[in-house]
Backbone as numpy.savetxt, mean C-alpha at the origin, in Angstrom:
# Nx Ny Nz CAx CAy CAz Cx Cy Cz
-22.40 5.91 -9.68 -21.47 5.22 -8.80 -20.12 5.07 -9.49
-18.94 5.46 -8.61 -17.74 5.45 -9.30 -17.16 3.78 -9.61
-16.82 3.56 -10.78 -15.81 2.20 -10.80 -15.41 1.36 -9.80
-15.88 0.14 -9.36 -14.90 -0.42 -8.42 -13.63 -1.06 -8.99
-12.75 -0.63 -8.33 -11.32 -0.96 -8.87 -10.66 -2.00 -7.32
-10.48 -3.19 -7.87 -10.29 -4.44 -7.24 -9.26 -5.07 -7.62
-7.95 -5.51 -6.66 -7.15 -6.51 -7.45 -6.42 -6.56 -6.24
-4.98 -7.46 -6.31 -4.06 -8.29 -5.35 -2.90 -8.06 -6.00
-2.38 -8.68 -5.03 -0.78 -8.71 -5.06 -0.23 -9.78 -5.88
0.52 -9.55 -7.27 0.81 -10.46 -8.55 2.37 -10.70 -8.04
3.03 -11.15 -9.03 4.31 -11.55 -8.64 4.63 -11.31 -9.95
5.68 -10.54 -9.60 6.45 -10.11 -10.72 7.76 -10.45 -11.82
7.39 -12.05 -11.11 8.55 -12.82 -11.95 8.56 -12.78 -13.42
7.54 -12.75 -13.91 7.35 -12.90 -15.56 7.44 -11.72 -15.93
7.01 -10.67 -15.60 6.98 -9.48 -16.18 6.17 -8.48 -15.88
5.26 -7.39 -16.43 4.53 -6.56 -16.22 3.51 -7.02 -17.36
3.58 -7.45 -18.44 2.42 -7.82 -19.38 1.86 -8.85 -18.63
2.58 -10.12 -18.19 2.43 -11.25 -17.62 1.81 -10.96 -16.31
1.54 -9.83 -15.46 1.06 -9.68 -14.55 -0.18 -8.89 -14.92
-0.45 -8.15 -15.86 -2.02 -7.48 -16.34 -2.48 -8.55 -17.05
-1.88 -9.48 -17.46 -2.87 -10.77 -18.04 -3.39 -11.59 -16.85
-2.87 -11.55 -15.96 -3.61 -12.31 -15.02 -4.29 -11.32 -13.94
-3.72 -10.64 -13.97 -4.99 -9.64 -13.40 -6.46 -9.53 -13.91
-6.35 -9.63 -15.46 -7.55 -10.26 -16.24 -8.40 -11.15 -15.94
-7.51 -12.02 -15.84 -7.84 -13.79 -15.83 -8.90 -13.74 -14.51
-8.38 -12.69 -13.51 -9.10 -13.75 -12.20 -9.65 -12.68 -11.56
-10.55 -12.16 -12.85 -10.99 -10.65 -12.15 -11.05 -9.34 -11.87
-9.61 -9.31 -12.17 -9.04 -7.89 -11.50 -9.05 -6.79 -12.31
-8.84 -5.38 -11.97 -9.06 -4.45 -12.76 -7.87 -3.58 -12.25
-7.06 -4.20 -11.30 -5.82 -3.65 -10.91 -4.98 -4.13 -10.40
-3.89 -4.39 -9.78 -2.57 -5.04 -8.76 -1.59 -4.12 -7.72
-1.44 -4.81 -7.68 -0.33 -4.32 -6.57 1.07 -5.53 -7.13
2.28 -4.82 -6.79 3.19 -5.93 -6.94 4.67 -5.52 -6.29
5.59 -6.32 -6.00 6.91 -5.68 -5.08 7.60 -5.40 -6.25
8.73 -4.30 -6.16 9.78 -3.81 -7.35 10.80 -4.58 -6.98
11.02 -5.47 -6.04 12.35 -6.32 -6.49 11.72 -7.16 -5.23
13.08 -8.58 -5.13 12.60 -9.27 -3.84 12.50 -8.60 -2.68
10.87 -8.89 -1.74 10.23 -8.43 -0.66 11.34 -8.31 0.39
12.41 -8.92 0.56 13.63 -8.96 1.14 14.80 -8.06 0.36
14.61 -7.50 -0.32 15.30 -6.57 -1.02 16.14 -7.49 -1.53
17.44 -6.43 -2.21 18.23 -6.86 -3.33 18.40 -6.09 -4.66
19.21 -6.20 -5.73 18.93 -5.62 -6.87 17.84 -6.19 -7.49
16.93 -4.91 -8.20 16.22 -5.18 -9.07 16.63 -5.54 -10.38
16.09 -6.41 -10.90 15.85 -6.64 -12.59 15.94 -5.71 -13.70
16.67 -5.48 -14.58 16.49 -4.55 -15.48 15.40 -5.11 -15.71
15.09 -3.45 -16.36 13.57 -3.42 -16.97 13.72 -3.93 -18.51
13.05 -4.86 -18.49 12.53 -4.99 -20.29 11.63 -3.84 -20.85
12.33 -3.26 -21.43 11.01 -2.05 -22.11 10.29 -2.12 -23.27
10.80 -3.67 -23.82 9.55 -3.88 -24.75 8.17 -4.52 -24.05
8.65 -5.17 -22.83 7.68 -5.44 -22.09 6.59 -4.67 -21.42
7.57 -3.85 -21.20 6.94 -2.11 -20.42 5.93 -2.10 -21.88
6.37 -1.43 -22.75 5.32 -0.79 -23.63 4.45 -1.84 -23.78
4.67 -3.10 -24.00 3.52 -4.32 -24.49 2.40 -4.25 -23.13
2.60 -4.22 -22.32 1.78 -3.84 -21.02 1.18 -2.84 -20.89
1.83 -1.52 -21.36 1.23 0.04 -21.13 -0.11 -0.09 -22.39
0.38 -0.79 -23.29 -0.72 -0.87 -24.08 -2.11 -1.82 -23.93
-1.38 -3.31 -23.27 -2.57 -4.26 -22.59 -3.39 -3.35 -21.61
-3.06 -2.35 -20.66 -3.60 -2.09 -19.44 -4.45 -0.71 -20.32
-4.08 -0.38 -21.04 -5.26 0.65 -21.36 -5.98 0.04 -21.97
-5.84 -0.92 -22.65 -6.79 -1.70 -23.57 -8.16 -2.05 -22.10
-7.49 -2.69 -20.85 -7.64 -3.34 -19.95 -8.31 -2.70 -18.93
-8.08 -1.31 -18.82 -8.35 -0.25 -17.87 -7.60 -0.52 -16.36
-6.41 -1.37 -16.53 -5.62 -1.58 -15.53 -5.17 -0.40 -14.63
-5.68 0.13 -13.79 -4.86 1.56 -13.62 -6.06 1.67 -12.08
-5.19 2.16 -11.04 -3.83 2.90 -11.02 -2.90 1.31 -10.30
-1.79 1.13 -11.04 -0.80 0.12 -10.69 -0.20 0.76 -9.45
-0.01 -0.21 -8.64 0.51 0.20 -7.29 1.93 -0.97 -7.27
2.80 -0.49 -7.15 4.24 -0.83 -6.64 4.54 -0.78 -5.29
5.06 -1.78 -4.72 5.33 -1.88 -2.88 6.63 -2.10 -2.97
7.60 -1.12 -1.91 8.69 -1.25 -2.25 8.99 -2.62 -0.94
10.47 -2.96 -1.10 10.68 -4.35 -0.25 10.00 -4.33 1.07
10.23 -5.38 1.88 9.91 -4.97 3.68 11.11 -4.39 3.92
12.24 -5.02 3.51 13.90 -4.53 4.23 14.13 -3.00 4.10
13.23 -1.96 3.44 13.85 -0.69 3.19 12.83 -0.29 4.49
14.14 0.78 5.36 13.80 1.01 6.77 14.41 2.44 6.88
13.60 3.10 6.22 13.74 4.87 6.13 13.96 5.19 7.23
14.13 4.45 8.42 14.26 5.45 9.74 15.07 4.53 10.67
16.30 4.03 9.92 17.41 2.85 10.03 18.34 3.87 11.15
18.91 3.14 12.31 19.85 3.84 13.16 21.05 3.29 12.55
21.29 2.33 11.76 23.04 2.23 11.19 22.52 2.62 9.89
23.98 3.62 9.40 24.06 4.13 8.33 23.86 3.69 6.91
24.38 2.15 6.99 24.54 1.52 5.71 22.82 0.76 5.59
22.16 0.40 6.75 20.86 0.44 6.21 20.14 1.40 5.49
20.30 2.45 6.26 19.71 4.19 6.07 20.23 3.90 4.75
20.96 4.10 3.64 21.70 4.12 2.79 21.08 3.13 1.56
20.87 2.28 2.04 20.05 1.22 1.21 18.82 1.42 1.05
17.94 1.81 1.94 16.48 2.56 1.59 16.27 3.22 0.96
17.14 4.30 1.32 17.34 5.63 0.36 17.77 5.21 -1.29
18.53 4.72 -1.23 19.14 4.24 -2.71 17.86 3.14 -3.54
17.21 2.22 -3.07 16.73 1.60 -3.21 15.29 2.18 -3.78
14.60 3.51 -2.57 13.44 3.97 -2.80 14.23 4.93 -4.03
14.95 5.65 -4.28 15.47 6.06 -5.46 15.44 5.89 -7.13
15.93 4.56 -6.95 16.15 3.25 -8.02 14.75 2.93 -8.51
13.88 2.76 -7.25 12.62 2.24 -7.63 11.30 3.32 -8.24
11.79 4.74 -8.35 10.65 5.51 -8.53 11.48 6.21 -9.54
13.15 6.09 -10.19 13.23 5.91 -11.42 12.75 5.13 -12.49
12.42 3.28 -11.87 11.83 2.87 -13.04 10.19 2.78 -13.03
10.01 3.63 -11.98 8.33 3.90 -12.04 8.30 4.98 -12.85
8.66 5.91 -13.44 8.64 6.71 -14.07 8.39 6.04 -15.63
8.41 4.98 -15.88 8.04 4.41 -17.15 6.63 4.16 -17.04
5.68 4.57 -16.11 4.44 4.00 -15.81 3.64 4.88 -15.44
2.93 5.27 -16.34 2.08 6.91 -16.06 0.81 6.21 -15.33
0.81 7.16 -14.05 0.00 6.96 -12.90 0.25 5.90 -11.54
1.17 5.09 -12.14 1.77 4.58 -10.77 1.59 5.04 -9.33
1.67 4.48 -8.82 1.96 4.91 -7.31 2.48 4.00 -6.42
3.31 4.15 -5.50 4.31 3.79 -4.78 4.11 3.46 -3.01
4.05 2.44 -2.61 3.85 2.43 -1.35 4.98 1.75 -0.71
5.29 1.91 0.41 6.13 1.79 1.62 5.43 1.55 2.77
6.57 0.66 3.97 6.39 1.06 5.31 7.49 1.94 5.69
6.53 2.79 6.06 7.62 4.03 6.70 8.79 3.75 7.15
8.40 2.72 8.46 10.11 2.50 8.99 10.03 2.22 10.33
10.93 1.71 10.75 11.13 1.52 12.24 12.06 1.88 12.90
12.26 3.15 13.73 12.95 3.91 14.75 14.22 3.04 15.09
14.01 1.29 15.36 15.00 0.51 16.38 15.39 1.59 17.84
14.76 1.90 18.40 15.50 2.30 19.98 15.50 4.14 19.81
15.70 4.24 18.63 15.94 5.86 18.39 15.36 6.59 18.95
13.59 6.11 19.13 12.49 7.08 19.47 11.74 7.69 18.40
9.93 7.40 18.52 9.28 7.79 17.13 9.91 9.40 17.08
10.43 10.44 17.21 10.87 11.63 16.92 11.85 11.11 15.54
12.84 10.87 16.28 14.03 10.82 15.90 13.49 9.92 14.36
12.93 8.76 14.54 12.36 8.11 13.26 11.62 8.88 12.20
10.63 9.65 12.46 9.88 10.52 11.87 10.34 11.22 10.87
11.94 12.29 11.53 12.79 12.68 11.20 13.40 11.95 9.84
13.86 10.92 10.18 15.07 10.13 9.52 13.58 9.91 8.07
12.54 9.37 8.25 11.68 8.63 6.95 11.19 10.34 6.44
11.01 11.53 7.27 11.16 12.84 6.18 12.19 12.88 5.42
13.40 13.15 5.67 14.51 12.73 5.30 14.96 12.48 4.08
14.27 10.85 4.06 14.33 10.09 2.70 13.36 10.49 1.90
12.17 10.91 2.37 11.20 11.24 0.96 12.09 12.22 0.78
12.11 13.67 1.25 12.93 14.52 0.80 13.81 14.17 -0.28
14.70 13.43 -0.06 15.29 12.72 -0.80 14.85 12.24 -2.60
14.22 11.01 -2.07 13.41 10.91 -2.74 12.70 11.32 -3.63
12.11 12.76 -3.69 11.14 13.21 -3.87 12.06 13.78 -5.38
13.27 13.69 -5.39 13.80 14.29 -6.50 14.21 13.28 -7.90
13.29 11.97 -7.10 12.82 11.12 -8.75 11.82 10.04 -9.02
11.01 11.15 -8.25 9.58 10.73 -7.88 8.80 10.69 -9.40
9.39 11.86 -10.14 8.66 12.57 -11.70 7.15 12.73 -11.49
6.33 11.82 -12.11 4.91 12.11 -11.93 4.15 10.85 -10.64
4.95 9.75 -10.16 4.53 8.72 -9.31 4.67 9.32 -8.11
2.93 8.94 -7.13 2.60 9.39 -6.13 3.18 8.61 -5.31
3.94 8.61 -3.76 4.65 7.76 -3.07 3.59 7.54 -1.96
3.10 6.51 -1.36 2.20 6.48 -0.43 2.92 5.99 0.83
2.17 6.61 2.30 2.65 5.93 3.32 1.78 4.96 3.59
2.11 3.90 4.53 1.09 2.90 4.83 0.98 3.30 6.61
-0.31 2.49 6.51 -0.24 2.81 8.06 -0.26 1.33 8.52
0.25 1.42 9.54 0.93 0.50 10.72 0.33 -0.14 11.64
0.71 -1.68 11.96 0.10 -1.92 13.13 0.91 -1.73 14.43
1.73 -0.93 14.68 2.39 -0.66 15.78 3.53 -1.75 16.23
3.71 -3.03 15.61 4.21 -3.61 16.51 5.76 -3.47 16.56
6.50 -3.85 17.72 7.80 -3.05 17.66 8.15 -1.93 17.74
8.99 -0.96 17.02 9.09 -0.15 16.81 8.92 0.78 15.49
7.67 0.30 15.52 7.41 0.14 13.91 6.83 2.03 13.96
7.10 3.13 12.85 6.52 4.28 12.54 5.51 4.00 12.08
4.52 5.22 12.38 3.22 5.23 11.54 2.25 4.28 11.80
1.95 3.83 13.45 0.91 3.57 13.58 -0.35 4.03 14.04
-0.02 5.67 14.37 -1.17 6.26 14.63 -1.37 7.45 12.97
-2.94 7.87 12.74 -2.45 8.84 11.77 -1.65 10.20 11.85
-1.84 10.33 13.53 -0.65 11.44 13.92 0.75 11.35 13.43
1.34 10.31 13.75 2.42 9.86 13.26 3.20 10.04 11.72
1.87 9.65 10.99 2.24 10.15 9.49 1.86 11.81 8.90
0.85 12.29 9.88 0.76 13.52 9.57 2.05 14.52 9.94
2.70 14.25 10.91 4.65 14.38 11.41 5.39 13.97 10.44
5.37 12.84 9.45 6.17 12.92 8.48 6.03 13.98 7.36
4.70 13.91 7.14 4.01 14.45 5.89 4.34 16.28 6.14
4.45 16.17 7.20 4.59 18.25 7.30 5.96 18.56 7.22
7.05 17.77 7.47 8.24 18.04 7.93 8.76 17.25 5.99
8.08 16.79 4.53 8.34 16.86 3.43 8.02 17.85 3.02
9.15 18.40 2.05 9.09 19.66 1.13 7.92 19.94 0.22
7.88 18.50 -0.92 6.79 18.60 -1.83 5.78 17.27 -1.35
5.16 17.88 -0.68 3.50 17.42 0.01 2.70 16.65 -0.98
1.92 17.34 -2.33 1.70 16.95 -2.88 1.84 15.73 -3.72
2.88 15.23 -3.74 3.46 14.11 -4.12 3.39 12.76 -3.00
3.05 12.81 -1.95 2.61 12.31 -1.20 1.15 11.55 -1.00
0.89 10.66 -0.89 -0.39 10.02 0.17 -0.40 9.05 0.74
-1.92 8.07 1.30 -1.35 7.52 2.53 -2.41 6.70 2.01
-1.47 4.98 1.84 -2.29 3.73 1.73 -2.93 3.14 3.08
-4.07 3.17 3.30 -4.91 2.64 4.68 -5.10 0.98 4.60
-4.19 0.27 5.25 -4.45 -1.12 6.06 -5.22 -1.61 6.26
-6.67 -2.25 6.29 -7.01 -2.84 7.19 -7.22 -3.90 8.05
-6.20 -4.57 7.79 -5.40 -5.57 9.31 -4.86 -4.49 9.60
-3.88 -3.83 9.17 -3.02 -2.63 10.56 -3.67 -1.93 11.29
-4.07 -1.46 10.35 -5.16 -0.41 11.78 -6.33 -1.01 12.54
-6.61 -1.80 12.17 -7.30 -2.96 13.11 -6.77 -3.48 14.24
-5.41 -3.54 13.81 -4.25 -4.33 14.93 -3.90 -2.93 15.70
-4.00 -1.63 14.90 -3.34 -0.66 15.92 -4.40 0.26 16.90
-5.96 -0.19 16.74 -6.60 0.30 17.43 -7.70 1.12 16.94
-7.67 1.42 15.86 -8.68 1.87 14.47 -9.67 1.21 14.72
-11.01 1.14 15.42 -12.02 -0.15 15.23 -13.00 0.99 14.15
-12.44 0.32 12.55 -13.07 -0.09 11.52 -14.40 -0.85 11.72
-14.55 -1.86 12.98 -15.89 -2.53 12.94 -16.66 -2.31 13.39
-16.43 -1.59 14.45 -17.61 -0.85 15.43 -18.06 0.95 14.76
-16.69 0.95 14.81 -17.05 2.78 14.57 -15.93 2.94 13.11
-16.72 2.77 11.55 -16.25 3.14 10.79 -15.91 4.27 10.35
-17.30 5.18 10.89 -17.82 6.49 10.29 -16.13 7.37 11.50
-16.37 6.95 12.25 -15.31 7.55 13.63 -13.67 7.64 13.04
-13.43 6.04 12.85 -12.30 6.51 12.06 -11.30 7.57 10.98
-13.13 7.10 10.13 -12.40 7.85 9.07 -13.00 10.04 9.15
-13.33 9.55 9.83 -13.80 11.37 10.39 -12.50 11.70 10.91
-11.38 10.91 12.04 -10.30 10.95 12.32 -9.38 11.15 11.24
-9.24 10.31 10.55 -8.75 10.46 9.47 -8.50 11.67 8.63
-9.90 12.00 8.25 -9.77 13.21 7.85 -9.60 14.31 8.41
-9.80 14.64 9.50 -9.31 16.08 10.78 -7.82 15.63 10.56
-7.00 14.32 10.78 -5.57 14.54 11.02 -4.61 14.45 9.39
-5.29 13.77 8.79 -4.63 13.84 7.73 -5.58 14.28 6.38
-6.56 14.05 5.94 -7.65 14.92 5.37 -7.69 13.34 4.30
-8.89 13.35 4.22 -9.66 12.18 3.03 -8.92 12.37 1.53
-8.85 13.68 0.87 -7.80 13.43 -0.08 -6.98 13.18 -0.54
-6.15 12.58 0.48 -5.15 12.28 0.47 -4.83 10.62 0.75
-6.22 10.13 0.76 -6.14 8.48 0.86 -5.82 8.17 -0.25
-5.21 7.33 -0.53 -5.08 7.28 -2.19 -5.27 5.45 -2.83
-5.26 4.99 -1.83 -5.34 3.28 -1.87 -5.72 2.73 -0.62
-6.23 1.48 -0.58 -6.54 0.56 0.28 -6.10 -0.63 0.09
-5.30 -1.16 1.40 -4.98 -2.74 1.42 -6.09 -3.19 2.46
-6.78 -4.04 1.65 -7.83 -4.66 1.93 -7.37 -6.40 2.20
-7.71 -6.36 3.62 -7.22 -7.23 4.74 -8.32 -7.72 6.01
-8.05 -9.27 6.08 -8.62 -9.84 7.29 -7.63 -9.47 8.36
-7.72 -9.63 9.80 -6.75 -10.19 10.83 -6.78 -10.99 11.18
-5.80 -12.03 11.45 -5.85 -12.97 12.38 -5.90 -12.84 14.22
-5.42 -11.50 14.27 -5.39 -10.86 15.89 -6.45 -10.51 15.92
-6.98 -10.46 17.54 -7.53 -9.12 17.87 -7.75 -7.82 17.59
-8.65 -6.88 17.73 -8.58 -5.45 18.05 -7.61 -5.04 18.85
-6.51 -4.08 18.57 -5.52 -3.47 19.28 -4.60 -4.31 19.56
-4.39 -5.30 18.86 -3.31 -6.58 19.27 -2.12 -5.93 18.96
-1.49 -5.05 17.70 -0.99 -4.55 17.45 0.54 -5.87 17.18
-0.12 -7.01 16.56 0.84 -7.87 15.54 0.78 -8.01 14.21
-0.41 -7.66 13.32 -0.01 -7.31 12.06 0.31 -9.29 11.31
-0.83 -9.62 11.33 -1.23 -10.66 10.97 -2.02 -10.90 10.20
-1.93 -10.64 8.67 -3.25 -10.69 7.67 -4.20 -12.12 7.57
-4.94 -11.94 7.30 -6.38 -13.52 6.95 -6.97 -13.07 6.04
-7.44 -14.21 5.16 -7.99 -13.82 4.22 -9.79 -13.67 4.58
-10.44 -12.63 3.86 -11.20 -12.23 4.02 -12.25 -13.12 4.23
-13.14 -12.57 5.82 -14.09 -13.55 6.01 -13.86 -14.25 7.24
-12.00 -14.67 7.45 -11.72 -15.97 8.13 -10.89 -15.07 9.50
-10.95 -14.37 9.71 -10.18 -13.49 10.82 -11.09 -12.82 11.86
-10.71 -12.04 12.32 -11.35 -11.04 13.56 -12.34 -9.85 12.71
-12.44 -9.88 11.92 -12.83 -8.41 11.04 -14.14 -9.28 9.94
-15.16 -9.12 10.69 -16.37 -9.60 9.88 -16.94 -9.23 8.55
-16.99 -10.03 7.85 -17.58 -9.54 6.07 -18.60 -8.64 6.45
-19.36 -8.62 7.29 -20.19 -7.43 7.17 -19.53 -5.85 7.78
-18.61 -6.09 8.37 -17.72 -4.79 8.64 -17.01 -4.78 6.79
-16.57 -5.41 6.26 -15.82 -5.54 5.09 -16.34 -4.96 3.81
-17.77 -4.92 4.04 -18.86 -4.85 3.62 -19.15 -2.96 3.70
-19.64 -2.61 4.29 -19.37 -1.32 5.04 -18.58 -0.81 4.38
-17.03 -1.04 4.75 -15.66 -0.57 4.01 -15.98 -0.49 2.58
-16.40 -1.00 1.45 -16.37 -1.51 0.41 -17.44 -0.02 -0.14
-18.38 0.05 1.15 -19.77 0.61 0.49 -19.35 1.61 0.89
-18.40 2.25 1.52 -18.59 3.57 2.42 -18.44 5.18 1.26
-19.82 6.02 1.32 -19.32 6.73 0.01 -18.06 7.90 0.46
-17.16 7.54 1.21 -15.30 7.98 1.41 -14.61 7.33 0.63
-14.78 6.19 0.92 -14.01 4.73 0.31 -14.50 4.27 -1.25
-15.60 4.82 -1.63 -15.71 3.96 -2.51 -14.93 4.49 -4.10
-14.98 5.22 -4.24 -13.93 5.52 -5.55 -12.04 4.95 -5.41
-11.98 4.79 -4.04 -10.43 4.45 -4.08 -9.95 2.85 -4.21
-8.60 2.56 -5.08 -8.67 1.28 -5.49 -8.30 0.56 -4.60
-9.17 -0.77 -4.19 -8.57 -1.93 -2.80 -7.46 -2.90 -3.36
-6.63 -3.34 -2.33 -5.74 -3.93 -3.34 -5.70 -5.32 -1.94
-5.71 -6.78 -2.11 -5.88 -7.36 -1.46 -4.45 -7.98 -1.61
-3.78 -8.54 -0.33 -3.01 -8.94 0.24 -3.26 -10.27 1.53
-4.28 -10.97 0.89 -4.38 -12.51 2.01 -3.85 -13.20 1.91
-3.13 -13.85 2.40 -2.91 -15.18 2.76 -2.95 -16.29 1.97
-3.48 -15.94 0.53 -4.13 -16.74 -0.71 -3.15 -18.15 -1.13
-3.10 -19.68 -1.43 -2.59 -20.19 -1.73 -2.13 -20.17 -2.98
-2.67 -19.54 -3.41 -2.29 -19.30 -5.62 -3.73 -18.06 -5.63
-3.55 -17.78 -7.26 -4.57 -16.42 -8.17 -5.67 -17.24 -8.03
-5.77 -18.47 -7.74 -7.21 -18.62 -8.62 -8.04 -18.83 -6.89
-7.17 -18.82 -5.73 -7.94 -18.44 -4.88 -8.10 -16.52 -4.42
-7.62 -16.02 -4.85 -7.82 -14.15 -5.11 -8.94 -14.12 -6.69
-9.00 -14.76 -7.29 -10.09 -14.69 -8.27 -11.40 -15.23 -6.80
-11.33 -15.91 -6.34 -12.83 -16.02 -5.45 -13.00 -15.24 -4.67
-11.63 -14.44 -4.23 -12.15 -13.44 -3.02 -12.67 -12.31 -4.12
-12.14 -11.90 -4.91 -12.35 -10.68 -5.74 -13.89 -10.91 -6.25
-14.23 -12.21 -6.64 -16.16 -12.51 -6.97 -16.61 -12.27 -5.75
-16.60 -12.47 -4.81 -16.94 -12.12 -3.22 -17.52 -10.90 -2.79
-15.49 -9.75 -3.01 -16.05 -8.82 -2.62 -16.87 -7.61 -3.87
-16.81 -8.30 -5.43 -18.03 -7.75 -6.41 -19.13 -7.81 -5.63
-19.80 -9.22 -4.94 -21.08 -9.31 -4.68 -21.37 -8.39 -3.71
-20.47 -8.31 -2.76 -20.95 -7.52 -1.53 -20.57 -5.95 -2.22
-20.34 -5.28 -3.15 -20.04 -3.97 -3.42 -21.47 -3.13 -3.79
-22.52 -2.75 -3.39 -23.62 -1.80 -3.83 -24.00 -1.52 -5.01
């Protein structure tokens, strides 16, 4: 049985050592974390004695693969220019200083059209990886998938398989799977798991999953609002969660949890949780 690799979303105020120590602390064997405020802005120079004091904790640690989320505000498929402009620059900036971090990987929301039309959006978030893609170095950039709401890209896997053909270097690419989004966008994960991800793989192919945000909803099936709960307490039953966890598609890829949590030391109980329920 491959490794389960389990962890949440840290905060990156202290640092990168300061965030694999508590990834420690409460469980974890991995993170997720934003490269600057979730509302964008300039990032922080990098401390690179910190960098190395970390590159060395996390192998000690087996911390890996670190996942980076870039802000909500970067909107690859922006109809005014000076947004467009800031994504681009921003997803840029941010997979230069991922390049200090062997095996990283990079996730995004694609983007939202505003009025344009998913074409025209599709377009604009190829675009920027294109872009992009020229300081990517060895960090994989992931798409996320979507709960549709608004005008939000990438809530069907059609949708991202249209971005993904219309980028130059493919390979450098994959696609972080939701599950509040695709729960919210019509994916029933609870009824028909095996269905999904058979979908999945005909439109975009299983190798190319590369992470999981592992998520309650607070909505409905097909609500398509994009409302996370922490696990257990939403529309999406621990024994569907359960399933997910065990599924041999899913099970080598790392979950990265994103609830609702009041502090770490309530993501240290979900993370003992979902150990127990893992096979």
């Amino acid at each position: 049985m491959s490794e389960f690799k389990i962890g949440c979303h840290l905060s990156s105020s202290k640092g990168f050592l300061a965030m694999g120590k508590e990834a420690v602390r409460i469980g974890a064997n991995t993170f997720q974390f934003f490269t600057r405020n979730p509302r964008g802005g300039k990032a922080k120079d990098l401390d690179m004695a910190d960098v190395e004091a970390y590159q060395v904790f996390a192998k000690e640690n087996g911390l890996f693969p670190m996942l980076a989320h870039a802000p909500y505000t970067l909107n690859c498929a922006a109809k005014d220019a000076g947004i467009l402009e800031f994504a681009r620059n921003t997803m840029c900036d941010d997979l230069d200083r991922l390049s200090h971090f062997e095996g990283a990987m990079y996730n995004f929301h694609p983007g939202s059209h505003v009025g344009q039309g998913e074409e025209k959006g599709i377009e604009l978030i190829a675009e920027s990886l294109n872009i992009a893609m020229e300081h990517a170095a060895g960090t994989r950039i992931l798409l996320e998938t979507m709960a549709g709401k608004g005008s939000e890209v990438g809530r069907s896997f059609e949708s991202l398989a249209a971005i993904i053909d219309r980028v130059e270097r493919k390979e450098s690419l994959g696609v972080c799977l939701d599950t509040c989004h695709v729960y919210d966008a019509g994916y029933d994960i609870v009824g028909d798991l095996e269905g999904v991800l058979e979908q999945f793989d005909r439109i975009l192919g299983l190798d190319r999953l590369c992470a999981m945000h592992l998520n309650d909803s607070k909505n409905p099936f097909a609500s398509h609002k994009d409302r996370h709960a922490c696990i257990g307490e939403g529309s999406i039953p621990v024994e569907a969660v359960q399933r997910i966890l065990n599924h041999p598609a899913l099970m080598d890829k790392p979950f990265y949890l994103e609830t609702p949590q009041e502090d770490n030391d309530g993501y240290a109980r979900e993370i003992a949780m979902l150990k127990a329920l893992r096979d």
